[in-house]
C-alpha positions as CSV (number, residue, x, y, z in Angstrom):
1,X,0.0,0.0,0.0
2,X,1.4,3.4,-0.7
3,X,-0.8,5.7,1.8
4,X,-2.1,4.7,5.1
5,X,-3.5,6.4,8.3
6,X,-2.3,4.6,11.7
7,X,-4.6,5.5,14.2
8,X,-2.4,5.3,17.7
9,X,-4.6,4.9,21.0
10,X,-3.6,7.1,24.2
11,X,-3.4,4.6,26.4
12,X,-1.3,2.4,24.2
13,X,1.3,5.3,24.1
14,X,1.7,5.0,27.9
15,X,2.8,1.7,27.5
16,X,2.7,0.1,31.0
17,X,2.3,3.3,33.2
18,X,-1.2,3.8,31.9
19,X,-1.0,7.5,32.1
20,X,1.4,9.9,30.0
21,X,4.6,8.8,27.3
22,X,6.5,5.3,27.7
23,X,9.1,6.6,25.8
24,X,10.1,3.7,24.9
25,X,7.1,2.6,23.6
26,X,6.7,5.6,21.4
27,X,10.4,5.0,20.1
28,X,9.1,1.3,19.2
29,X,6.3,3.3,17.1
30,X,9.3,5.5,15.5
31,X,11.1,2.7,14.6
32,X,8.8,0.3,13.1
33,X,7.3,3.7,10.8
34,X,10.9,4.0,9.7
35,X,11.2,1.1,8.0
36,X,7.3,1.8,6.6
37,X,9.0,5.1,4.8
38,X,11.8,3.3,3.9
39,X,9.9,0.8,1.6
40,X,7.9,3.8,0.1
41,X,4.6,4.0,2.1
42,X,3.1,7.7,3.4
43,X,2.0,7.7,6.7
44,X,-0.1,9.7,8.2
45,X,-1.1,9.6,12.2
46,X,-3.6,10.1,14.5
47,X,-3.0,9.9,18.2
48,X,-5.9,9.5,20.9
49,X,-5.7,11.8,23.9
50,X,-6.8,8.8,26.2
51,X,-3.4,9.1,28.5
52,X,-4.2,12.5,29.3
53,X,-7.4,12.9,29.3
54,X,-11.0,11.1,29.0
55,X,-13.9,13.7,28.8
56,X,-17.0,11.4,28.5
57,X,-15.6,10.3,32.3
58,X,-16.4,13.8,33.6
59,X,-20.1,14.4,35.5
60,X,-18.9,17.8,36.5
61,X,-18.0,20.4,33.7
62,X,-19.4,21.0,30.0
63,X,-19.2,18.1,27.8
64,X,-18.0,20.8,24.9
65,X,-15.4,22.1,27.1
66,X,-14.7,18.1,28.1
67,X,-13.8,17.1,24.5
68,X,-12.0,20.5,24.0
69,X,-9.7,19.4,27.1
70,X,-9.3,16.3,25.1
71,X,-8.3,17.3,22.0
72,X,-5.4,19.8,23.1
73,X,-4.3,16.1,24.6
74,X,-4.2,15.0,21.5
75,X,-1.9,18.2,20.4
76,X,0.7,17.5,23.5
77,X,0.4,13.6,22.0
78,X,1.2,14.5,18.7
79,X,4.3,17.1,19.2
80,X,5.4,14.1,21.6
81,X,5.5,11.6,19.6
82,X,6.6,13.4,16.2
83,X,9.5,14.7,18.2
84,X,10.5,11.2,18.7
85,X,10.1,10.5,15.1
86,X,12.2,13.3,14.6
87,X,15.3,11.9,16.6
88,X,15.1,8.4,14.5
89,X,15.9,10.6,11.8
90,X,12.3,10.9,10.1
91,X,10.7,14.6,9.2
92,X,7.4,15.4,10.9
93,X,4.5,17.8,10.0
94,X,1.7,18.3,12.9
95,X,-1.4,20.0,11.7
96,X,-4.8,21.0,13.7
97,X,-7.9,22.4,12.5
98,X,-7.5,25.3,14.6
99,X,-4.7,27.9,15.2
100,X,-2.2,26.5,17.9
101,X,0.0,29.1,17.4
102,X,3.4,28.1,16.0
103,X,3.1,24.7,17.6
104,X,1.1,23.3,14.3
105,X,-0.3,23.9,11.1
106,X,-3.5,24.6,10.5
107,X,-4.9,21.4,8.2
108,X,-5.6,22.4,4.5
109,X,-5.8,18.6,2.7
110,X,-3.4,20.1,0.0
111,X,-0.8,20.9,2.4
112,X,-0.7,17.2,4.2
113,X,-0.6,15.1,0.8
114,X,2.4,17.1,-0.5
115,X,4.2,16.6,3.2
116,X,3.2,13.1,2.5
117,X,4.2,12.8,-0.9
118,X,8.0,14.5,0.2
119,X,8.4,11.5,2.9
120,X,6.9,13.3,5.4
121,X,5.3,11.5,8.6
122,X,2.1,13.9,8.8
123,X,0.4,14.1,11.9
124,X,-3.1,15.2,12.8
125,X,-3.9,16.7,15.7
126,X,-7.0,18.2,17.8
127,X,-9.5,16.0,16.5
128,X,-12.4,17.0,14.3
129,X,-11.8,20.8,16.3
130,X,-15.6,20.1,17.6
131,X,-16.9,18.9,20.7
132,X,-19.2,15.6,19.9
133,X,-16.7,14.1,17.5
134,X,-13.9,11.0,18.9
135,X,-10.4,10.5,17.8
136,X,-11.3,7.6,15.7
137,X,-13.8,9.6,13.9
138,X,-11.2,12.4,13.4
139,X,-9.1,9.4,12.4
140,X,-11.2,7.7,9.8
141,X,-12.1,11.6,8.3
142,X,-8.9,12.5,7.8
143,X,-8.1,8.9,5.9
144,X,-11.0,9.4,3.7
145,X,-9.7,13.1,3.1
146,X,-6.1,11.6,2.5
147,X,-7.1,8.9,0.1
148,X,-5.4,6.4,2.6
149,X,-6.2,3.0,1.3
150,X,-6.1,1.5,4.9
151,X,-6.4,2.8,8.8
152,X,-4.5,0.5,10.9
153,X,-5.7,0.9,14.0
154,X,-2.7,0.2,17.0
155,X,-4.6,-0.5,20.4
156,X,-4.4,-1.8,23.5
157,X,-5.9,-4.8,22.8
158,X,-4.7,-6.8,20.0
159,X,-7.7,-6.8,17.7
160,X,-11.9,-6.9,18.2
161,X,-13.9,-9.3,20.3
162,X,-17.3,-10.7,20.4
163,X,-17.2,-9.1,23.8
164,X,-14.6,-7.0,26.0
165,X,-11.8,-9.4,26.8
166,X,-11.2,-7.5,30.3
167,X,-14.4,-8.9,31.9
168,X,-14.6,-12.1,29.8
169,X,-11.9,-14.8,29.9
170,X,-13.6,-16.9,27.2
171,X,-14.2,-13.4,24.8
172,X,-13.5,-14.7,20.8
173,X,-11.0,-12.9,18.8
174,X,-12.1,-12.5,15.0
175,X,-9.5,-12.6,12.5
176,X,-11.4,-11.0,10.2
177,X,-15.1,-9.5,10.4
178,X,-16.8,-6.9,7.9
179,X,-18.0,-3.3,8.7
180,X,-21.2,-4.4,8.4
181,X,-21.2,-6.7,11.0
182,X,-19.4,-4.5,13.4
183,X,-22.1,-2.5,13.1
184,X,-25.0,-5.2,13.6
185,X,-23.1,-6.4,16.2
186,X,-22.4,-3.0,17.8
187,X,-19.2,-3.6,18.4
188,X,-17.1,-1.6,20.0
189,X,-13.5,-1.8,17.6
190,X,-14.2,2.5,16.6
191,X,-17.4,4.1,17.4
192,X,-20.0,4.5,15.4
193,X,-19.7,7.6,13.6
194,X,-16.5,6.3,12.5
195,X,-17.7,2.6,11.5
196,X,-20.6,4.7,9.3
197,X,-18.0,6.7,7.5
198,X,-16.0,3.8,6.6
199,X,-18.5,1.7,5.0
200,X,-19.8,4.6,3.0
201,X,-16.1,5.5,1.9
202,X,-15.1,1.6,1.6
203,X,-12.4,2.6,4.0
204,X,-11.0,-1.1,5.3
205,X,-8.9,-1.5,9.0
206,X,-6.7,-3.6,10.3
207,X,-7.0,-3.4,13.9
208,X,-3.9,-4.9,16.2
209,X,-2.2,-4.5,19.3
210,X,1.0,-2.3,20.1
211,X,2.2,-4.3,22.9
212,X,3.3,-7.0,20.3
213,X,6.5,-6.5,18.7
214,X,6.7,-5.0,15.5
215,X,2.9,-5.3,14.6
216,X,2.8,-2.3,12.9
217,X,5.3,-3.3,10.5
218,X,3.8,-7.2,10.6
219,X,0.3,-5.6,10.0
220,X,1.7,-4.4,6.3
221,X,4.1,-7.0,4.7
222,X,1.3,-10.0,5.0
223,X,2.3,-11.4,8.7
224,X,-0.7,-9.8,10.3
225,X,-2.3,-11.3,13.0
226,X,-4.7,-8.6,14.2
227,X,-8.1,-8.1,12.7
228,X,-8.6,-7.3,9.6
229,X,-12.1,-5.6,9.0
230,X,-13.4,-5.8,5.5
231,X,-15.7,-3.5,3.6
């Protein structure tokens, strides 16, 4: 594939720690998307804010001003994690959709393909810039705006489950499962705004775990063993 989105979980980035960077997670991440740009691929990233921050948690203040919290998380996440991109040798861009100062660009599509099409890794950050919206939808929108051909999706857990493998032991992994029945299933891989948008874009996942080594590289030369979800 020559253009993909990897959508990167919070809580993944804090590796262990559950809260914050585990750097050396995040250099694991640098290193494996290294040797994606080094066999031609664009990448493109979205990082959740999770480790920070969790809005929908909150019973006290303003769900806007909530899921505004949570997407400058997702700024500090981004400038992170393309930093340590940056020191594996790779160039960065980090775009929002609203002015952050000279921390970020403001996102015009234009701008991010040709970033992309110069070897660039291209970060987006801040979310959809509206309250309402998750990282995953911000994730599969920008993807569709992109032309990505895939999202990989690098989580906590290493793929989806008939039910939440936390509570139950016996939960069944599927290796591979259409959009269609993620959605009739209701479950709970990306929410669904963002399952919606990718069956009516024909935008296919594969959805994996970060804890296991070099899965994001494994998830693109054919020794995947994630889930793939089909559209």
């Amino acid at each position: 594939m020559k253009r993909i989105l990897l959508k990167l979980s919070g809580e993944a980035l804090a590796g262990a720690k559950k809260t914050g960077f585990d750097e050396a997670t995040c250099l694991g991440v640098a290193n494996q998307v290294k040797q994606l740009v080094d066999r031609g691929v664009q990448v493109s990233i979205v990082t959740g804010g999770g480790n920070f921050w969790r809005g929908r948690t909150s019973e006290t203040i303003d769900r806007t001003k909530a899921d505004q919290i949570g997407m400058l998380a997702t700024v500090m996440n981004c400038i992170y994690v393309s930093d340590i991109f940056r020191s594996v040798g790779l160039e960065t861009e980090v775009y929002t959709p609203f002015v952050c100062g000279a921390f970020t660009k403001l996102f015009s599509k234009d701008a991010a393909v040709k970033s992309l099409q110069k070897g660039r890794i291209v970060f987006f950050a801040g979310g959809t810039g509206h309250p309402y919206f998750s990282t995953d939808t911000s994730a599969v929108l920008r993807a569709i705006e992109i032309e990505a051909e895939v999202m990989l999706l690098a989580k906590a857990i290493d793929g989806i489950y008939d039910s939440d493998p936390k509570i139950n032991p016996a939960a069944r992994k599927y290796d591979e499962i259409s959009i269609e029945e993620v959605l009739d299933q209701k479950l709970t891989a990306v929410d669904l705004t963002a399952s919606i948008l990718c069956l009516e874009n024909k935008l296919p996942m594969l959805v994996f775990g970060l804890k296991k080594e070099n899965s994001i590289v494994e998830s693109m030369v054919g020794t995947f063993s994630g889930t793939k979800v089909t559209v």
